[in-house]
N, C-alpha and C positions, 0 to 999 in steps of 0.2 A: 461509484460510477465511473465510466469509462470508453472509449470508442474502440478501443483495438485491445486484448491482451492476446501475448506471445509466453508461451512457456517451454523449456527444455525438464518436462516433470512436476507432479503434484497433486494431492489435498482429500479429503473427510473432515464431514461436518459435525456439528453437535447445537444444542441450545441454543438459546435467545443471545441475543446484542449485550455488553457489558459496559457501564459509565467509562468513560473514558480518561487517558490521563492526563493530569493537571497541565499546564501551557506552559510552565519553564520548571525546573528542576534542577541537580549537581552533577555527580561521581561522570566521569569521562574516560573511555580505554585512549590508547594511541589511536590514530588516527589521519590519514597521510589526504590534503585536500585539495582543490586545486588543481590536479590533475588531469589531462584529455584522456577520453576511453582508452585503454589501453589495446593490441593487439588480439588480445585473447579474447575480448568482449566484441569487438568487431568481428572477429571469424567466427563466433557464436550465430553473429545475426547475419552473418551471411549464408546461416544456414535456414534447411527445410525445418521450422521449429515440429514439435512433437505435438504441439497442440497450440490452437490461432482462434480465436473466433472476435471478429468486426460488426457480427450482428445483424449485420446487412439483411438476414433471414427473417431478423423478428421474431424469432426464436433463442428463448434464455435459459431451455431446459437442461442442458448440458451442465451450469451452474446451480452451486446448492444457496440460498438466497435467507437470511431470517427475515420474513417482514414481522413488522405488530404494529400495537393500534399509532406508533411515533415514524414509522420508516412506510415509505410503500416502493416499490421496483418496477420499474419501467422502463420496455426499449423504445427510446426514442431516437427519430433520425438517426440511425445505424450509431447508437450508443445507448449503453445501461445507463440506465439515470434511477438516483436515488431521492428520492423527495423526504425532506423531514419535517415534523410538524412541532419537535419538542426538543428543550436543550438538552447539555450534556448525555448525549445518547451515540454510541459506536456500532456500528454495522457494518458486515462484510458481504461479501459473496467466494465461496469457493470454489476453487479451479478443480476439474473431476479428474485430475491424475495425481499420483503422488510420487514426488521425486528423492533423491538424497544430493548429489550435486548438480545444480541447473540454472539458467538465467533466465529472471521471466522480466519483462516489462512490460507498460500499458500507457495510456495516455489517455488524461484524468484532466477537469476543469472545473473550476467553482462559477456556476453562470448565475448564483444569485448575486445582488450586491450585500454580502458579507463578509467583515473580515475575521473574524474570530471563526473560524473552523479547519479541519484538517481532512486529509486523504492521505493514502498511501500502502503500503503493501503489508501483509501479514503473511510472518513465515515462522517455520520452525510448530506447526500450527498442531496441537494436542487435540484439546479441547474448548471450547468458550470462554473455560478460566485459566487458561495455559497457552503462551502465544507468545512472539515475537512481533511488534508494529513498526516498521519504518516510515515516519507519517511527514506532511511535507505540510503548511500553514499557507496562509493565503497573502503570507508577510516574507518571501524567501527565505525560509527559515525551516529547517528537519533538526529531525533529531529520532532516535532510537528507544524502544520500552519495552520491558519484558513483562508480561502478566502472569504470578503465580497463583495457582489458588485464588484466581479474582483479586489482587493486590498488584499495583502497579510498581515495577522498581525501573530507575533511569537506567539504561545502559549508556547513551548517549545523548547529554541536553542540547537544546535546543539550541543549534549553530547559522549562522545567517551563510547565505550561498548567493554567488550572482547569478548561478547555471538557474536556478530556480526563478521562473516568471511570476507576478503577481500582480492580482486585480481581477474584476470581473470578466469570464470569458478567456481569460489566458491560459492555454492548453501546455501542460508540461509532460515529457515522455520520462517515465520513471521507471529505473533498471533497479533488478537486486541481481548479484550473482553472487550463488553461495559454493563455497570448494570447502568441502571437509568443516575446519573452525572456522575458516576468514570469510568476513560478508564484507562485499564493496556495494556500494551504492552511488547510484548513479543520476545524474539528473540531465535532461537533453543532450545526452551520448558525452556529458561528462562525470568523471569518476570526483566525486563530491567527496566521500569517507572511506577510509577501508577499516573493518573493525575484526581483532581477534577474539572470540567468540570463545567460554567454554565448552558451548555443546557445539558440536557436529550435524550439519544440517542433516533434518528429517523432518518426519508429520508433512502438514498440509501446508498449503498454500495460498492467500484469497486477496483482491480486493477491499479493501475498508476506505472508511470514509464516514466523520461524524460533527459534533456539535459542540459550541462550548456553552457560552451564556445566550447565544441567538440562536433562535430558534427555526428559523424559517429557509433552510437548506435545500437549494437543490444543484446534485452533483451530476456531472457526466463524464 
């Protein structure tokens, strides 16, 4: 879930929601942190984006959505809102353009009181068992995962960040901008990671957002 996403390109769907990855992890690339938005992320968002939607409409058809009998989708007060009813369960929504270099952000909140759960962005997006998660915890805390064949491998574990807000209700705006190999990441218009990447951005693009041991999530 989410109130606002902004994209420069993206995304195609497939299958059902996939268990999600485990809550800390190893292997680490470089990684530069710390950092204010740089230049080139600002004059992005200075722009007319290629695709916006705030919801305002109450209309979510634009988006391709998995629910099942654990997720249900819902726009509420001019945001997607995810509701979930069961742990360890991962669910996106995707963005109906597909890009190859682009920056997309959104602004995403945990309004249950839970801490064990995550959001965050999905790139590089294949299929349902092939994907990239940029996911952010309810504990300031991201990190990176790549999903092959339905198998989770770390690209980046779990790093604590202060740009990252946390607690019930606390709204954070979360950037990916992907150029060629390099993904920087971004958190309230600050650059949190920059990672060198073997593949080159492609595929789709989506919102995600899921569960660990608690069950009772609702995102926006």
């Amino acid at each position: 879930a989410t109130s606002e996403a902004t994209v420069e390109p993206t995304a195609e769907p497939t299958e059902e929601a996939t268990p999600e990855p485990t809550e800390e992890a190893t292997p680490e690339p470089t990684a530069a942190t710390g950092t204010r938005s740089d230049p080139a992320i600002a004059a992005i968002q200075g722009q007319p984006p290629t695709f916006s939607d705030d919801f305002e409409d109450g209309d979510a058809g634009d988006w391709v959505n998995f629910p099942s009998d654990t997720v249900d989708y819902e726009i509420f007060d001019g945001g997607l809102e995810y509701v979930f009813s069961a742990p360890n369960v991962l669910t996106w929504s995707e963005l109906p353009v597909r890009p190859t270099n682009y920056y997309v952000e959104t602004d995403a909140a945990i309004v249950s009181d839970i801490v064990e759960a995550e959001y965050g962005i999905i790139f590089n997006y294949i299929d349902s068992q092939n994907f990239y998660l940029f996911a952010v915890n309810n504990t300031s805390r991201y990190s990176v995962w790549r999903l092959v064949n339905n198998g989770w491998e770390v690209v980046f574990d779990w790093s604590d960040s202060t740009a990252i807000l946390s607690g019930t209700d606390s709204t954070n705006r979360l950037g990916l901008l992907a150029q060629d190999t390099t993904i920087r990441l971004i958190a309230n218009d600050e650059v949190i990671a920059e990672i060198e990447n073997d593949e080159a951005a492609s595929g789709g693009v989506a919102l995600a957002a899921g569960t660990f041991e608690e069950s009772d999530l609702i995102m926006h």
